[in-house]
C-alpha positions as CSV (number, residue, x, y, z in Angstrom):
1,X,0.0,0.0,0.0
2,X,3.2,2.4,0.9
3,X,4.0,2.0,-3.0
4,X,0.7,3.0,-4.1
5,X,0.8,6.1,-2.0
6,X,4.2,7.1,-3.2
7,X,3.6,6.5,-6.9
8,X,0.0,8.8,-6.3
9,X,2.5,11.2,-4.8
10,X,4.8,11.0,-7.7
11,X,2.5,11.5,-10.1
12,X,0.9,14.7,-8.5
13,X,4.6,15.7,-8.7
14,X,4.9,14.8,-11.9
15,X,1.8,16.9,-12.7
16,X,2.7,20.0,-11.0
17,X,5.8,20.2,-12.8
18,X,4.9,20.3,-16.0
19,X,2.0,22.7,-15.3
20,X,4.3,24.9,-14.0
21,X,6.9,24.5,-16.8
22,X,4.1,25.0,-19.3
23,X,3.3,28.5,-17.5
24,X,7.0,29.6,-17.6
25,X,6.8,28.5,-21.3
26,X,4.0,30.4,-22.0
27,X,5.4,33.1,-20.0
28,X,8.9,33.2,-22.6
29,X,7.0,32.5,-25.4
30,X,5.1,36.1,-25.0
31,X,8.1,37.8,-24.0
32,X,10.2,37.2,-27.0
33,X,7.2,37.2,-29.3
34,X,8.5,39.3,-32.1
35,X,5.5,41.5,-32.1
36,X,7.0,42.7,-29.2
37,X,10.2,44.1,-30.7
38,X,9.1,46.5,-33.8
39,X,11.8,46.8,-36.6
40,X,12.8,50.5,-36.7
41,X,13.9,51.6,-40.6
42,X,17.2,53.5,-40.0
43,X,18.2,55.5,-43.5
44,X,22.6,55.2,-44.2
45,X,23.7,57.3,-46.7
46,X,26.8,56.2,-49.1
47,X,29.8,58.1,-48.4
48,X,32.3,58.8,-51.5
49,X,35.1,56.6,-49.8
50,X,32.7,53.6,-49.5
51,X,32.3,53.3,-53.0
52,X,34.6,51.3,-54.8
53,X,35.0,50.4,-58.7
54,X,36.5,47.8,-59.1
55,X,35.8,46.9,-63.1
56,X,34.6,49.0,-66.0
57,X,33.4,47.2,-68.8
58,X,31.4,48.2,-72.3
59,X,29.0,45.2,-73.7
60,X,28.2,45.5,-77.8
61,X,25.8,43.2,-79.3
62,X,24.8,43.8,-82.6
63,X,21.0,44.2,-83.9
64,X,20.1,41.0,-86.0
């Protein structure tokens, strides 16, 4: 009979746990939700010594 209450208790262990880890998962999950953390559009402009050629070229194809 003592195994029977221990494997009761085990499993109301067992049961608690995970409800609790499925709270803290649901609790992460809607923290790092990407709704959460807008994307902000941040304009760079070119500068002259950023641009860099490196070959010219000059493509001819004739009409048929």
């Amino acid at each position: 009979m003592s195994q029977r209450g221990s494997r009761e208790e085990i499993e109301e262990a067992l049961e608690a746990l995970n409800d609790a880890m499925q709270e803290e998962i649901e609790v992460i999950s809607e923290k790092y939700m990407p709704e959460n953390y807008p994307i902000e559009t941040v304009p760079i402009k070119a500068k002259k010594s950023d641009i860099e050629i490196k070959t010219c070229a000059i493509v001819w194809r004739p009409l048929p």
